[in-house]
MMTF fields as JSON, N, C-alpha, C and O atoms, coordinates in Angstrom:
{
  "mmtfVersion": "1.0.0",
  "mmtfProducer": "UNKNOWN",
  "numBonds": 267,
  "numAtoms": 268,
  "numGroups": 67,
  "numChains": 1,
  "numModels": 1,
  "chainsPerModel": [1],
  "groupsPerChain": [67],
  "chainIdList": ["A"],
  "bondAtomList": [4, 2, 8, 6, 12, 10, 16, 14, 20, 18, 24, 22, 28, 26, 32, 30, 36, 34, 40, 38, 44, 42, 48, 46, 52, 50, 56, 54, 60, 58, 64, 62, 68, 66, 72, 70, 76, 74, 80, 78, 84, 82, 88, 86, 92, 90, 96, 94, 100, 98, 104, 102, 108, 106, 112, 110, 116, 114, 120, 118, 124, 122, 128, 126, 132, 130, 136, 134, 140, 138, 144, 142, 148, 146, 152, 150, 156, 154, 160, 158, 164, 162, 168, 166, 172, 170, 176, 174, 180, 178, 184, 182, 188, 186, 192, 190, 196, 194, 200, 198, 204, 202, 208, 206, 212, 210, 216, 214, 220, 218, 224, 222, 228, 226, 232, 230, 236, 234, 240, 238, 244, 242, 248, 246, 252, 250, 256, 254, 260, 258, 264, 262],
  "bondOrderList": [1, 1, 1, 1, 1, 1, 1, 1, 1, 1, 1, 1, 1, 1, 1, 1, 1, 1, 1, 1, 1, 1, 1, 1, 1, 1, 1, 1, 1, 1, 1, 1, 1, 1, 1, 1, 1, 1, 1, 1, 1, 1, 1, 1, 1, 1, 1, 1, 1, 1, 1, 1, 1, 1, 1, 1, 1, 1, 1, 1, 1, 1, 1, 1, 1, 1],
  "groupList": [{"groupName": "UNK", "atomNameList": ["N", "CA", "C", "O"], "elementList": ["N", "C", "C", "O"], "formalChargeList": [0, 0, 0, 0], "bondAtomList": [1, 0, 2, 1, 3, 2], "bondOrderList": [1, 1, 2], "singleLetterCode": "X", "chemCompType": "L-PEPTIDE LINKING"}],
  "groupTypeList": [0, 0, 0, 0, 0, 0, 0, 0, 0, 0, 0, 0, 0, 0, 0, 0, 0, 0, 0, 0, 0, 0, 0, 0, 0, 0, 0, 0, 0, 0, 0, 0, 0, 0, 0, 0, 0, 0, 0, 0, 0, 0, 0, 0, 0, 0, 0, 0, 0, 0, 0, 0, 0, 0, 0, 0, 0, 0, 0, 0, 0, 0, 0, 0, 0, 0, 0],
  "groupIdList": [1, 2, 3, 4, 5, 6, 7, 8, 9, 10, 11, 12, 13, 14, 15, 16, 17, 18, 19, 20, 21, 22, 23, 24, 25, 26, 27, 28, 29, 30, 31, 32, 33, 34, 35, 36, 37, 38, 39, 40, 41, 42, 43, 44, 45, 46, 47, 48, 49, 50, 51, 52, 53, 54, 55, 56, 57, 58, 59, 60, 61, 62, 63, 64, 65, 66, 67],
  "secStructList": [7, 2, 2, 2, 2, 2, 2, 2, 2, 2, 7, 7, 7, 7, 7, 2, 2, 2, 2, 4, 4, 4, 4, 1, 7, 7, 7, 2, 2, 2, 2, 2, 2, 2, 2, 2, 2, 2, 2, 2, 6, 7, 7, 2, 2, 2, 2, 6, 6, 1, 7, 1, 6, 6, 2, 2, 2, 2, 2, 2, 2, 2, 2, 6, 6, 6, 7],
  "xCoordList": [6.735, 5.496, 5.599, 4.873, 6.234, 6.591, 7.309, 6.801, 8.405, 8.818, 8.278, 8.419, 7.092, 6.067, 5.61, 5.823, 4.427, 3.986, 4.492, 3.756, 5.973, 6.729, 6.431, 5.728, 7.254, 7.352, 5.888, 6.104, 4.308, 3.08, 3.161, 2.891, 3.641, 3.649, 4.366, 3.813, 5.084, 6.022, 5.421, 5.255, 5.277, 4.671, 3.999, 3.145, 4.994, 4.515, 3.307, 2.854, 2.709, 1.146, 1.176, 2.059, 0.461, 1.183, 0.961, -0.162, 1.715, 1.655, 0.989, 0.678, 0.847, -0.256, 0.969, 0.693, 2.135, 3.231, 3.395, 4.069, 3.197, 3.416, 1.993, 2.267, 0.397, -0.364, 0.078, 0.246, 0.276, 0.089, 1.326, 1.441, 2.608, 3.818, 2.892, 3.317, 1.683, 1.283, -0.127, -1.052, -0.081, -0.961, -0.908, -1.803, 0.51, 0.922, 0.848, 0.952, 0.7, 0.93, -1.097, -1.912, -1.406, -2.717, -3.028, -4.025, -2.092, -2.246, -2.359, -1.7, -3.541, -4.334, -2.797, -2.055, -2.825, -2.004, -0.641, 0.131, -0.231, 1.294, 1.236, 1.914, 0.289, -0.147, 0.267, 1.23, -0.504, -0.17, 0.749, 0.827, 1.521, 3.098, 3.574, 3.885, 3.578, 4.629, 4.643, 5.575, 3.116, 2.376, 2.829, 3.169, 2.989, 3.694, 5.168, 5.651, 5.813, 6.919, 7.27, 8.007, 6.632, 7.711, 7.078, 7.596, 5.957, 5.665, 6.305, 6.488, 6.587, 7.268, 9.022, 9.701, 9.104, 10.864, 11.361, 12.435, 10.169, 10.797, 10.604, 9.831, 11.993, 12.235, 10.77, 9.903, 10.998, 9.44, 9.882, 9.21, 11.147, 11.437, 11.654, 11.751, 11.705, 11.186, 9.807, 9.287, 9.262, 7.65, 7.397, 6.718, 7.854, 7.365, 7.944, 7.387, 8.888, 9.215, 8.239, 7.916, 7.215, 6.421, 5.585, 5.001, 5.422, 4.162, 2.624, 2.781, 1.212, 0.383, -0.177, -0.65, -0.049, -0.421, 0.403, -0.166, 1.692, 2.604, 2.089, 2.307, 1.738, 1.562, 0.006, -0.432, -0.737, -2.241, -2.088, -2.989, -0.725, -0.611, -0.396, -1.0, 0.492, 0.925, -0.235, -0.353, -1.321, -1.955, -3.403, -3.842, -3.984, -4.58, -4.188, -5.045, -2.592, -2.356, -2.247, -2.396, -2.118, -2.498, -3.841, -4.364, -4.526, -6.591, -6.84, -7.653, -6.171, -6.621, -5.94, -6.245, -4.954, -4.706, -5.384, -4.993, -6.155, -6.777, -8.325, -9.125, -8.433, -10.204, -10.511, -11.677],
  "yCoordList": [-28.569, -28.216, -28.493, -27.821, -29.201, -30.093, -28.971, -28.848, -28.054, -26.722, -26.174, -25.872, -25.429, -24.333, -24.549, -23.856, -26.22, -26.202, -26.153, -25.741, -26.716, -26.423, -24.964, -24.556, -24.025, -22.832, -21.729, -20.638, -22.296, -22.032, -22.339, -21.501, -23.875, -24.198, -23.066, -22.673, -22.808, -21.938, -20.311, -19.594, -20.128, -18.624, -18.224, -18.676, -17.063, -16.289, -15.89, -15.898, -15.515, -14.844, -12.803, -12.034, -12.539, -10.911, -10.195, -9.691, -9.905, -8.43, -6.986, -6.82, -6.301, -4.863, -4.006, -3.149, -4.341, -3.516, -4.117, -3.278, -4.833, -5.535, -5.018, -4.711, -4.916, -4.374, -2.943, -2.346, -2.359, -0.702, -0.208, 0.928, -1.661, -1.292, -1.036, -0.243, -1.509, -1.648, -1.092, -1.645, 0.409, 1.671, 2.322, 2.73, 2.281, 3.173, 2.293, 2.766, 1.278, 0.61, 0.431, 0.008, 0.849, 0.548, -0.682, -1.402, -0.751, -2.471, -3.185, -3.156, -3.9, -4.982, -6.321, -6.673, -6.788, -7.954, -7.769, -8.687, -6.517, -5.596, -6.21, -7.095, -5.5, -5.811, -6.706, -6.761, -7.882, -9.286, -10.13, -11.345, -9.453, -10.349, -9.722, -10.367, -8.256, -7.826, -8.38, -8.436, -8.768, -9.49, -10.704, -11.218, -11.702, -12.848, -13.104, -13.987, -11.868, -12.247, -11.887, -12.575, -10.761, -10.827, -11.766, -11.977, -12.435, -13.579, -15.048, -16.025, -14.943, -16.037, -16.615, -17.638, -15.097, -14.769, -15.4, -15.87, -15.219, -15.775, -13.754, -12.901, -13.869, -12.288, -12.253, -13.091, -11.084, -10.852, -11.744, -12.304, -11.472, -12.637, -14.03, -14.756, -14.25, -15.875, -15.864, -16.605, -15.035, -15.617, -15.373, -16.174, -14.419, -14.365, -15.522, -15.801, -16.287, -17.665, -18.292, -18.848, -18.562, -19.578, -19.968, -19.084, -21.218, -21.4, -20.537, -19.765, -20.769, -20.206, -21.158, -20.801, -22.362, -23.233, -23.517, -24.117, -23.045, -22.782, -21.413, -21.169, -20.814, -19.267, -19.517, -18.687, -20.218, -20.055, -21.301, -21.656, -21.727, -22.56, -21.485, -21.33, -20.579, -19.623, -18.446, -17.984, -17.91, -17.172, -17.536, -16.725, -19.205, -19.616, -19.435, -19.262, -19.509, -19.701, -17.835, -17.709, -16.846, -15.837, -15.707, -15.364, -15.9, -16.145, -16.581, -16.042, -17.323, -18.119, -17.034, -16.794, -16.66, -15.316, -13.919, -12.875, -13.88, -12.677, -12.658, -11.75, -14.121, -13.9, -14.345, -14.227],
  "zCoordList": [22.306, 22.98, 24.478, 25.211, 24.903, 26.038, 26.83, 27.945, 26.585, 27.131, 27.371, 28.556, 26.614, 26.512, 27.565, 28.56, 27.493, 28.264, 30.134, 31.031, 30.327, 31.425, 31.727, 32.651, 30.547, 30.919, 31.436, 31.964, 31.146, 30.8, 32.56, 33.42, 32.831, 34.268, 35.262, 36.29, 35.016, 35.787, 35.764, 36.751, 34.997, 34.74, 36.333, 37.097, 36.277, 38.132, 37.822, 36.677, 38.835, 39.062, 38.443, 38.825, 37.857, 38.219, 38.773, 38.796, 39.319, 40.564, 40.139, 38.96, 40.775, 40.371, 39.499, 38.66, 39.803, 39.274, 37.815, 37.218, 37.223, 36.119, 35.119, 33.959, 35.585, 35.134, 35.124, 34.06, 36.341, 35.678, 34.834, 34.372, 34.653, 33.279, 32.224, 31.383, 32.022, 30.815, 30.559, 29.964, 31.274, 31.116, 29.705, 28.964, 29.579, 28.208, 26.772, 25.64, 27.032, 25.927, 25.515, 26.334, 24.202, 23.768, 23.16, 23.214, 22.645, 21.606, 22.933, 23.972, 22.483, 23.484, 23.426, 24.344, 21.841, 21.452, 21.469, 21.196, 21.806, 22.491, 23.989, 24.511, 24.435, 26.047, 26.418, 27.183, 25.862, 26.8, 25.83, 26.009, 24.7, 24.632, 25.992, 26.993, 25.848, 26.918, 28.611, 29.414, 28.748, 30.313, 30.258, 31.323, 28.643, 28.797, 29.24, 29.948, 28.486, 28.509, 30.149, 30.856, 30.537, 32.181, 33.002, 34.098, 32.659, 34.014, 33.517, 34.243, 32.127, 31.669, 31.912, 31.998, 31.941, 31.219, 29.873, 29.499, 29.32, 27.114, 27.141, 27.577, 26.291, 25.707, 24.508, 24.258, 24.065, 23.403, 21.609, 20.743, 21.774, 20.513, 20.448, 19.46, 21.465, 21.951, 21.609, 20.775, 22.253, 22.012, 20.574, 19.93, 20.088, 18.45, 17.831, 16.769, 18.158, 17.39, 17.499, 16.45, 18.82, 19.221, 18.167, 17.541, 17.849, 16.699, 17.384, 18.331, 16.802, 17.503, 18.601, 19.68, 18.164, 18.849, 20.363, 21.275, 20.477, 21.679, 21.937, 23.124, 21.59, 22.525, 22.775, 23.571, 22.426, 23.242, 24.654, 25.415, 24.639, 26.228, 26.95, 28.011, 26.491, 27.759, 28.116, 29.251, 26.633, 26.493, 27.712, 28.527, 27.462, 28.259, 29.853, 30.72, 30.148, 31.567, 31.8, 33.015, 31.376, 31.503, 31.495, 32.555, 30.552, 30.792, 32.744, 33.495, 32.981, 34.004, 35.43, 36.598, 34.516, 36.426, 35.897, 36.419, 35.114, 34.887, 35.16, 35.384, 35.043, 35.547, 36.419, 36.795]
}
């Protein structure tokens, strides 16, 4: 948990280019693995290992550059 949360720390801000990658994609819960994984850099099968309780650290620190 102690990684996650590092990696949750580190997570870049996202740029307008990183939202409009993800015009085409409809799945909301597609969306923001795919928004996690490039501000994170965990591949999208990294994050699917994550328990749920490790992906709502990173999910929260995405909440927090979106609103």
């Amino acid at each position: 948990m102690e990684k996650v949360k590092e990696i949750a720390e580190n997570m870049r801000e996202p740029k307008m280019r990183d939202i409009r990658a993800l015009s085409n994609i409809k799945n909301n819960e597609e969306r923001e693995l795919k928004l996690i994984s490039n501000l994170s850099g965990l591949s999208e099968a990294e994050i699917d290992n994550l328990t749920f309780r490790e992906y709502k650290v990173l999910q929260e620190k995405l909440t927090d550059f979106l609103s």
